[in-house]
Every structure is written in structure tokens, then in C-alpha cells.
N, CA, C and O atoms as CSV, one atom per row, in Angstrom:
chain,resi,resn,atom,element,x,y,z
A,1,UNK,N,N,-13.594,54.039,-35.826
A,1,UNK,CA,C,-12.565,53.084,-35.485
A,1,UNK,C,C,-13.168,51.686,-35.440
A,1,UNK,O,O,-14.301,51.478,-35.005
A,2,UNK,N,N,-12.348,50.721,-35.916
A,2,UNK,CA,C,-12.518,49.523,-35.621
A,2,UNK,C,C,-13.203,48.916,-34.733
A,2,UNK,O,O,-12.638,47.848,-34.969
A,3,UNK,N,N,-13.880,48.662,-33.966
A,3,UNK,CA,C,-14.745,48.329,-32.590
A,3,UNK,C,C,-14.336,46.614,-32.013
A,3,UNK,O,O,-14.414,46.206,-30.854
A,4,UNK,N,N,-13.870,45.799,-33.314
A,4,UNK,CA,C,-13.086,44.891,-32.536
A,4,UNK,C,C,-11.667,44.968,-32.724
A,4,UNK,O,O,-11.000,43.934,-32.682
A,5,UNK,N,N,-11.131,46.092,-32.927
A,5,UNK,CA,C,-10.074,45.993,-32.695
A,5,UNK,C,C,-9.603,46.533,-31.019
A,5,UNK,O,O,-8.801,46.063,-30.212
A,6,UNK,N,N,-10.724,47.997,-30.963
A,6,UNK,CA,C,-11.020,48.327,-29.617
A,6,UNK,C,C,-11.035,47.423,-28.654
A,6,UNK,O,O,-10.449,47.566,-27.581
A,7,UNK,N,N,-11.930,46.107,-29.089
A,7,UNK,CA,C,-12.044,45.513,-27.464
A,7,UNK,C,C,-10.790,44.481,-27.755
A,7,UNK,O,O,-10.818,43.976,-26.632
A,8,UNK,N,N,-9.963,43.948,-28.259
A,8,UNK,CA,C,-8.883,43.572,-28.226
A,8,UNK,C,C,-8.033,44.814,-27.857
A,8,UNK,O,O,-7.627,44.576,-26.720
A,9,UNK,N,N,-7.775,45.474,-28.074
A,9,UNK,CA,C,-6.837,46.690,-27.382
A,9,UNK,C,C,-7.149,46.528,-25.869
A,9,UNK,O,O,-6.316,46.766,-24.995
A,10,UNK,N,N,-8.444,46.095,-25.624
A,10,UNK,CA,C,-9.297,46.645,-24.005
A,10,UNK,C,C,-8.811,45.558,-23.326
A,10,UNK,O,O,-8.755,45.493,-22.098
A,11,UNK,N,N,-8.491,44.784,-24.015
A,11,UNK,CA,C,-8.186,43.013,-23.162
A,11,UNK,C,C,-6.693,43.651,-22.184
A,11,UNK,O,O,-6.572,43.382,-20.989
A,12,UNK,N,N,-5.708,44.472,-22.922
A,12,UNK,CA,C,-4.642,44.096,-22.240
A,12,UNK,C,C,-4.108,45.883,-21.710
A,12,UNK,O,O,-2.992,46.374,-21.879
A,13,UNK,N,N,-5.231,46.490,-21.104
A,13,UNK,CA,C,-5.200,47.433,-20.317
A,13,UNK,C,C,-6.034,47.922,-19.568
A,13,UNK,O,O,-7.206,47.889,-19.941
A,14,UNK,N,N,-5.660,48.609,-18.109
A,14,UNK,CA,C,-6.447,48.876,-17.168
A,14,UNK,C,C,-7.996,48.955,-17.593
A,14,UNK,O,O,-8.307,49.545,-18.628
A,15,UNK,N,N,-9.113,48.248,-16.638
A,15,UNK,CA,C,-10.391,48.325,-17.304
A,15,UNK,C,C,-10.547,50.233,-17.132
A,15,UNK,O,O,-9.748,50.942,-16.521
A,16,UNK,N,N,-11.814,50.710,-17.873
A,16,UNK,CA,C,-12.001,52.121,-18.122
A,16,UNK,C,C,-11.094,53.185,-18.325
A,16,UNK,O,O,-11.236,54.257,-17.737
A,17,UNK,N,N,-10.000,52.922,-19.264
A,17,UNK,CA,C,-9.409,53.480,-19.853
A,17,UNK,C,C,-10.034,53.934,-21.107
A,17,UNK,O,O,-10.551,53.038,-21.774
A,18,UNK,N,N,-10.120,55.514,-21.718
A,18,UNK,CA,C,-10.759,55.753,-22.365
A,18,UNK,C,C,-10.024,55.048,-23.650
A,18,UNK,O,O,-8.951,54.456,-23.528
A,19,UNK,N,N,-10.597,55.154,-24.675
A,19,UNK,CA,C,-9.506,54.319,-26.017
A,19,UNK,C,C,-9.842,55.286,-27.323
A,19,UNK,O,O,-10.820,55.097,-28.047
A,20,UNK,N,N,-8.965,56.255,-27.491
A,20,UNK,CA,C,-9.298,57.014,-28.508
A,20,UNK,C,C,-8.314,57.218,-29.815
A,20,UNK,O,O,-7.270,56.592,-29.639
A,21,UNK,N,N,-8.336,57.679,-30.650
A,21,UNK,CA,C,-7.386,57.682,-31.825
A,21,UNK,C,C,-6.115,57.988,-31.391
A,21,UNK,O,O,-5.067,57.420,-31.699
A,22,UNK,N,N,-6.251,58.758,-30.784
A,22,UNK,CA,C,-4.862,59.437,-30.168
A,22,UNK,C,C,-3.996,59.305,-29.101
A,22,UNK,O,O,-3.051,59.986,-28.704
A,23,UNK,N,N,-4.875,57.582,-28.459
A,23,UNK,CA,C,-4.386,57.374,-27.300
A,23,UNK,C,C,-3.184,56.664,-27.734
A,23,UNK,O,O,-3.276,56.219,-28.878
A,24,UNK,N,N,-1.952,56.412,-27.059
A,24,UNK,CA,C,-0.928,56.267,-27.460
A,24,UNK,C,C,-0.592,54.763,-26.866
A,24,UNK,O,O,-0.667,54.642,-25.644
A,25,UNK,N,N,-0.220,53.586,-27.669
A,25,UNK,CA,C,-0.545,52.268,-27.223
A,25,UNK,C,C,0.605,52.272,-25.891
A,25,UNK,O,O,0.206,51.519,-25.003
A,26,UNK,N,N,1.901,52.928,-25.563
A,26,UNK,CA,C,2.788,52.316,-24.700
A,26,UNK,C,C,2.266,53.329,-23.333
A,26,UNK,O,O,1.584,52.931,-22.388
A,27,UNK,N,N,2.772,54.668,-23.525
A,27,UNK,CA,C,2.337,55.902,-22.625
A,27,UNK,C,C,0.967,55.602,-22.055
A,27,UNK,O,O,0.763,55.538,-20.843
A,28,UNK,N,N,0.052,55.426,-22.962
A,28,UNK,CA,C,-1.366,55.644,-22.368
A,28,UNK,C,C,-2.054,54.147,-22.215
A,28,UNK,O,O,-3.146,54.210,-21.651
A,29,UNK,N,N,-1.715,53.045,-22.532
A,29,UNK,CA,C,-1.880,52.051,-22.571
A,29,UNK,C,C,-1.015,50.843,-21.329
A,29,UNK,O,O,-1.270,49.997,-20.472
A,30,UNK,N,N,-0.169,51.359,-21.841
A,30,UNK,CA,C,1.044,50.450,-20.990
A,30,UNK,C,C,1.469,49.535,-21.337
A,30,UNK,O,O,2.112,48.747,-20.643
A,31,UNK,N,N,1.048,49.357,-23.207
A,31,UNK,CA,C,0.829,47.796,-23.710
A,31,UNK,C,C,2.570,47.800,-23.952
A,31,UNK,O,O,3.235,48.827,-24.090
A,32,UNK,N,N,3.096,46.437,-23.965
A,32,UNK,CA,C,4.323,46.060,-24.426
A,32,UNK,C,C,4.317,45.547,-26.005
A,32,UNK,O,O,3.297,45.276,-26.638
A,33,UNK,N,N,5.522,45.481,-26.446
A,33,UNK,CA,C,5.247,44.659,-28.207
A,33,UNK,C,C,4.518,43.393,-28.008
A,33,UNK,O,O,3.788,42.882,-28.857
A,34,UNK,N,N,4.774,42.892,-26.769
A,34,UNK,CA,C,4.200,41.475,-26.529
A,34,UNK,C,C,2.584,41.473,-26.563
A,34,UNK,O,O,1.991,40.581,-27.169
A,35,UNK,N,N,1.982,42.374,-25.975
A,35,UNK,CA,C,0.563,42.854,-25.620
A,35,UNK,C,C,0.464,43.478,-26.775
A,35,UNK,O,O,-0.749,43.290,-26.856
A,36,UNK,N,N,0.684,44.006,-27.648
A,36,UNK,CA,C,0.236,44.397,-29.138
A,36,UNK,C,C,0.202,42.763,-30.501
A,36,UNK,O,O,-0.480,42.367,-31.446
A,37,UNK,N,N,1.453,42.347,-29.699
A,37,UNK,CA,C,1.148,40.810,-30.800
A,37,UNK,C,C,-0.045,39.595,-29.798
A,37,UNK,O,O,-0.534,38.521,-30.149
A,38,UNK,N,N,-0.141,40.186,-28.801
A,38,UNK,CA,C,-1.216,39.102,-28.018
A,38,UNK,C,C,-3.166,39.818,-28.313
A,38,UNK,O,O,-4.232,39.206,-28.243
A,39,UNK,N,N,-2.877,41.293,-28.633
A,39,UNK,CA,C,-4.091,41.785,-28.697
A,39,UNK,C,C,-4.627,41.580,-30.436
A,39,UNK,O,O,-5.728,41.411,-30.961
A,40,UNK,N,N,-3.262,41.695,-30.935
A,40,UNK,CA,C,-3.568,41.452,-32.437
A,40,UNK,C,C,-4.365,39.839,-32.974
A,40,UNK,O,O,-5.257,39.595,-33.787
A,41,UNK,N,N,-3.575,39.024,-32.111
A,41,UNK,CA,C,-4.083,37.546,-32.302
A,41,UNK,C,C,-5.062,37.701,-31.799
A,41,UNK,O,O,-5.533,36.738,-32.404
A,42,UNK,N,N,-6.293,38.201,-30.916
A,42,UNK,CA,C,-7.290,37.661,-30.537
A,42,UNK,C,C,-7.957,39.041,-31.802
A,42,UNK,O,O,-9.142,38.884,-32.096
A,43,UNK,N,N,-7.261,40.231,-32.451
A,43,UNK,CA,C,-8.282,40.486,-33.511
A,43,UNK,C,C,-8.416,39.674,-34.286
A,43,UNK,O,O,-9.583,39.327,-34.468
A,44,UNK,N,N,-7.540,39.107,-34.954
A,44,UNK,CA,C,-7.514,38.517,-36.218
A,44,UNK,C,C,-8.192,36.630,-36.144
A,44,UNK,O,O,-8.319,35.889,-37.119
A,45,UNK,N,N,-8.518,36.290,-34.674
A,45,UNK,CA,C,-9.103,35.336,-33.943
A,45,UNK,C,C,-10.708,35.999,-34.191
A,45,UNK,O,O,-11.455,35.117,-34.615
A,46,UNK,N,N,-11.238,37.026,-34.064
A,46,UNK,CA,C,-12.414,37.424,-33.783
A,46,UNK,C,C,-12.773,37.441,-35.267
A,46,UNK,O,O,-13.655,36.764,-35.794
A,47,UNK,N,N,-11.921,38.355,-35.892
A,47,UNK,CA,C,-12.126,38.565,-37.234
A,47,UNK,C,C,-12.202,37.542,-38.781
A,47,UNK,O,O,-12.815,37.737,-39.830
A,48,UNK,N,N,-11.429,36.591,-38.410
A,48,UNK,CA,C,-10.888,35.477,-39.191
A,48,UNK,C,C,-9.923,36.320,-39.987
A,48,UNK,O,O,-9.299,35.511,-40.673
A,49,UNK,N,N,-9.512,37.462,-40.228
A,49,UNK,CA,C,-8.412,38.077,-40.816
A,49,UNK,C,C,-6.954,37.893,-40.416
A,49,UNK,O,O,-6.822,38.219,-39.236
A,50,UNK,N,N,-5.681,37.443,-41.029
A,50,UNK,CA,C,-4.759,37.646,-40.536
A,50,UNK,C,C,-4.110,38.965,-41.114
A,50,UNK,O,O,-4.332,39.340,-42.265
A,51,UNK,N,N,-3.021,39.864,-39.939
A,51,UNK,CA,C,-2.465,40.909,-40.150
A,51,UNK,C,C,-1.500,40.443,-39.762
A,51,UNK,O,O,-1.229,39.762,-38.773
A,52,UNK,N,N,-0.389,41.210,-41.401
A,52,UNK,CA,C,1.059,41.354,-41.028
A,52,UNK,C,C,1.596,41.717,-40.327
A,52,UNK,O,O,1.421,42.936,-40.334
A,53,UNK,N,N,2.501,41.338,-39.311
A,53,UNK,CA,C,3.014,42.362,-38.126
A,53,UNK,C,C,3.731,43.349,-39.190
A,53,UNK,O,O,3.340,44.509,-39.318
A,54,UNK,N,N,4.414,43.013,-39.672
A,54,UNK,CA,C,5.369,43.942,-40.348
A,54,UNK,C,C,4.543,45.270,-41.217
A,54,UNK,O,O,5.083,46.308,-41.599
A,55,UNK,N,N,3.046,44.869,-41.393
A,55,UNK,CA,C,2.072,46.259,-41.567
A,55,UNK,C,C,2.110,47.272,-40.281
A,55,UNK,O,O,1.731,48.438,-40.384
A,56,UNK,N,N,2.549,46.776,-39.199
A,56,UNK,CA,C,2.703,47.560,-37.983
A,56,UNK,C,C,3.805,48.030,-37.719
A,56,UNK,O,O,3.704,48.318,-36.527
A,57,UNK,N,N,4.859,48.315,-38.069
A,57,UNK,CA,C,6.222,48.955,-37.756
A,57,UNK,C,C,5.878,50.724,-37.597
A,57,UNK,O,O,5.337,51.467,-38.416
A,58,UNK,N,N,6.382,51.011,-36.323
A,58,UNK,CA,C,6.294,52.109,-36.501
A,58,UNK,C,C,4.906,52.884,-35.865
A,58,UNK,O,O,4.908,54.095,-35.641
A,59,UNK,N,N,3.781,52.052,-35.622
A,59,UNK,CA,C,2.804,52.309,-35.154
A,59,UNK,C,C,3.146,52.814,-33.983
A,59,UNK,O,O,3.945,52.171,-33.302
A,60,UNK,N,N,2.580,54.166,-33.452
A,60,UNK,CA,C,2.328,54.213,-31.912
A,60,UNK,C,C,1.357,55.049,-31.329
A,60,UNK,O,O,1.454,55.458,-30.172
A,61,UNK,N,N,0.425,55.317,-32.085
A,61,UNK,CA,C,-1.431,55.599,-31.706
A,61,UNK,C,C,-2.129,54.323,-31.555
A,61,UNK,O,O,-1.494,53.268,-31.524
A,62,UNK,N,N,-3.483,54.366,-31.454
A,62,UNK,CA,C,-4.373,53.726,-31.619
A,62,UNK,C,C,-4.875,54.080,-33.243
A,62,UNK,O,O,-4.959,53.282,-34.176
A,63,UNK,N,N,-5.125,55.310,-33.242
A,63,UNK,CA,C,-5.591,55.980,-34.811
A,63,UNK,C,C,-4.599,55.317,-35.500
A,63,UNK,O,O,-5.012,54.679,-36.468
A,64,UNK,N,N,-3.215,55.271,-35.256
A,64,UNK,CA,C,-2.331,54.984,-36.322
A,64,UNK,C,C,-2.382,52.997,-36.508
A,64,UNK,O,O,-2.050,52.379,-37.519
A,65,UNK,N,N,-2.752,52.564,-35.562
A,65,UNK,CA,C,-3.124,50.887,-35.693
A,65,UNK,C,C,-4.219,50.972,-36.100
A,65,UNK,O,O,-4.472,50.083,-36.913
A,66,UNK,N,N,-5.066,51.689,-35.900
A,66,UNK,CA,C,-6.315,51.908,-36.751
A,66,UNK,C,C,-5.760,51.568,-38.377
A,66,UNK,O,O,-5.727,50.543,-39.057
A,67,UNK,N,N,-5.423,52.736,-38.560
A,67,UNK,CA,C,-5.441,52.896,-40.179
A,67,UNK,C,C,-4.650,51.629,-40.735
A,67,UNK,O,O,-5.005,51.162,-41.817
A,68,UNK,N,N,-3.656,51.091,-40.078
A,68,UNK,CA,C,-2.664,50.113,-40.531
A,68,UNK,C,C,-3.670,48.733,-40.329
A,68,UNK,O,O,-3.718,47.752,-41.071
A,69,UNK,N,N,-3.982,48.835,-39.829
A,69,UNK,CA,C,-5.116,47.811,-39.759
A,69,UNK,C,C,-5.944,47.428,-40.795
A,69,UNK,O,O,-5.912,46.359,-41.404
A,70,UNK,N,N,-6.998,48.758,-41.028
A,70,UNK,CA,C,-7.618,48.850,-42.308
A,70,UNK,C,C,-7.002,48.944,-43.621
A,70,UNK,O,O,-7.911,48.831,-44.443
A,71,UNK,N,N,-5.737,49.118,-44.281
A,71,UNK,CA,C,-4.873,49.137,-45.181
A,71,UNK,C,C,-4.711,47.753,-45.386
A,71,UNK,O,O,-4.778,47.208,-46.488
A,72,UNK,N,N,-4.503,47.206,-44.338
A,72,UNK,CA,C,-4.230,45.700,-44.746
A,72,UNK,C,C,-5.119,44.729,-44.883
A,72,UNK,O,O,-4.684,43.700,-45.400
A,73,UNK,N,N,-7.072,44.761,-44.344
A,73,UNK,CA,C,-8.081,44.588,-44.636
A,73,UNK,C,C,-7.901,44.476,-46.002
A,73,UNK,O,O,-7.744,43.448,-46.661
A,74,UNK,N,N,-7.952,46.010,-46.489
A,74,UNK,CA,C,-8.216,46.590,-47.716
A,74,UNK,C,C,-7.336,45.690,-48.667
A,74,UNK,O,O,-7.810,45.360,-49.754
A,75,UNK,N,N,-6.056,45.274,-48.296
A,75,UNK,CA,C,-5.603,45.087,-49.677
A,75,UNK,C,C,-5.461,43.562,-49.348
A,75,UNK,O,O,-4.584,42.935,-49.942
A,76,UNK,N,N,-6.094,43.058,-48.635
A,76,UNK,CA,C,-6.624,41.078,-49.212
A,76,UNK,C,C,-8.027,41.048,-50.381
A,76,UNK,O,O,-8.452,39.975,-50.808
């Protein structure tokens, strides 16, 4: 997995929460859409990459923002 996408995920939930593929961003996270577009800006801040939100529809793992993540890496 991504490792800065991890610690942007880590910014906007309880500290020592484990963060695994399968953790589920709302249930296991608690993140809101707001906290997914606030965690995304500080990836794409870290990264110099920008991501489409609209590559994210539908997401609701971590594994699954994973991969949507890297898809959209991949195709700049």
C-alpha cells in the first residue's frame, strides 16, 4: 500500500488505529467525504500528484482507495 497515502488517511482518524486494506474508510475510520477530500489534498500536497475525485466514486476500503489511487498515478 501506498505509505503516503497511509499517513494522510492517519491525519484524520483516531491515533493507533490499525490501517489495513480492508479497513473500511467510514465504519472503521469515521472519515466523512469531507475528511477523504481533506486527506486526499494533503496526498497529492506530499506527492505533487493531483487525483481526480471523480477516480474515487464508489470507494469504501482503504485497499479500494488504494488501487484507485494507483490507477490514476498510472495513467498521467
Amino acid at each position: 500500500m501506498n505509505q503516503q497515502l497511509i499517513e494522510a488517511l492517519s491525519n484524520y482518524c483516531d491515533p493507533g488505529i490499525e490501517i489495513t486494506r480492508e479497513t473500511e474508510l467510514i465504519s472503521d475510520l469515521g472519515m466523512t467525504s469531507f475528511d477523504l477530500i481533506q486527506a486526499m489534498g494533503d496526498f497529492e500536497e506530499s506527492t505533487g500528484h493531483s487525483i481526480d475525485m471523480e477516480n474515487l466514486a464508489g470507494v469504501t476500503t482503504v485497499g479500494q482507495l488504494d488501487a484507485a489511487v494507483a490507477r490514476a498515478l498510472n495513467a498521467m
